[in-house]
C-alpha positions in Angstrom: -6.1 -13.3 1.2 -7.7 -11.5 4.3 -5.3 -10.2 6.9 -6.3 -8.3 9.8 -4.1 -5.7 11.6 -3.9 -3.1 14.6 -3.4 0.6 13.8 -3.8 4.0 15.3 -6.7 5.6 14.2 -4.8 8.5 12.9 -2.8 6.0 10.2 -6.7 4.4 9.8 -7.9 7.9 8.9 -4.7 9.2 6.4 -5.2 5.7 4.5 -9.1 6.2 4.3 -8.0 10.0 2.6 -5.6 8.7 0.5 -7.3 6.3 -0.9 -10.3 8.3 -1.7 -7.7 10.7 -3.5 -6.6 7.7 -5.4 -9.5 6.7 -6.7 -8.6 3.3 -4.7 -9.9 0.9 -2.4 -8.3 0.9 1.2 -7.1 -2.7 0.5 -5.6 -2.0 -3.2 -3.9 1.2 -1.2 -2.7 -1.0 1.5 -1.3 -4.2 -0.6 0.7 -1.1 -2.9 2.5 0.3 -0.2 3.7 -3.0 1.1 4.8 -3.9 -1.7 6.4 -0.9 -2.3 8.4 -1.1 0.9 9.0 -4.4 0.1 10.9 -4.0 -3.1 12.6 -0.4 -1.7 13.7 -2.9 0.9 15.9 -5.2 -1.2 16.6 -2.5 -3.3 18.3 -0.2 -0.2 20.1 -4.4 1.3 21.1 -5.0 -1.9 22.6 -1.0 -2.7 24.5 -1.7 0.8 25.9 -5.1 -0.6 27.4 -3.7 -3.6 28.5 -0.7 -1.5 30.5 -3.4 0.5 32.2 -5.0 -2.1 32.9 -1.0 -3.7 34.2 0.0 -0.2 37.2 -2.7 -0.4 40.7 -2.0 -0.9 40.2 -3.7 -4.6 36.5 -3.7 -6.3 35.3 -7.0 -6.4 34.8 -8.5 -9.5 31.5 -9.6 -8.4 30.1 -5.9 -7.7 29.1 -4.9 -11.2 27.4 -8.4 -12.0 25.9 -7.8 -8.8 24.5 -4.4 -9.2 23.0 -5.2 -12.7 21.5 -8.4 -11.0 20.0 -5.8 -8.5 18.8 -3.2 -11.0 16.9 -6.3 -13.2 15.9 -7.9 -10.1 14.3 -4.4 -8.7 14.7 -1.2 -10.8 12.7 -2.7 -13.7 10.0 -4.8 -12.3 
């Protein structure tokens, strides 16, 4: 899928490096990195969930089911 987006030219110019340094196309650089952030993302909402249910008086009995769910859902993909 073809997106097209604004950015400085100083981002434009570290991608074009680290790419090169890669080995990798701009695009294949680009689509790694979002989804990168992406998963860290759901990872770091998901952390602060079971750091919610952890910070209560009594430790839910839904917190470790939870944080296994998160580390399949996101630590091992």
């Amino acid at each position: 899928m073809r997106v097209t987006v604004h950015i400085k030219n100083a981002l434009n110019e570290e991608i074009k490096r680290l790419a090169a340094n890669e080995h990798k196309s701009v695009s294949l650089l680009i689509s790694e990195s979002l989804e990168f952030y992406i998963k860290e993302k759901k990872r770091r909402e998901h952390g602060n969930r079971v750091l919610d249910l952890v910070g209560k008086t009594k430790v839910n009995a839904d917190a470790l089911r939870s944080l296994d769910e998160g580390r399949r859902e996101h630590d091992r993909s």
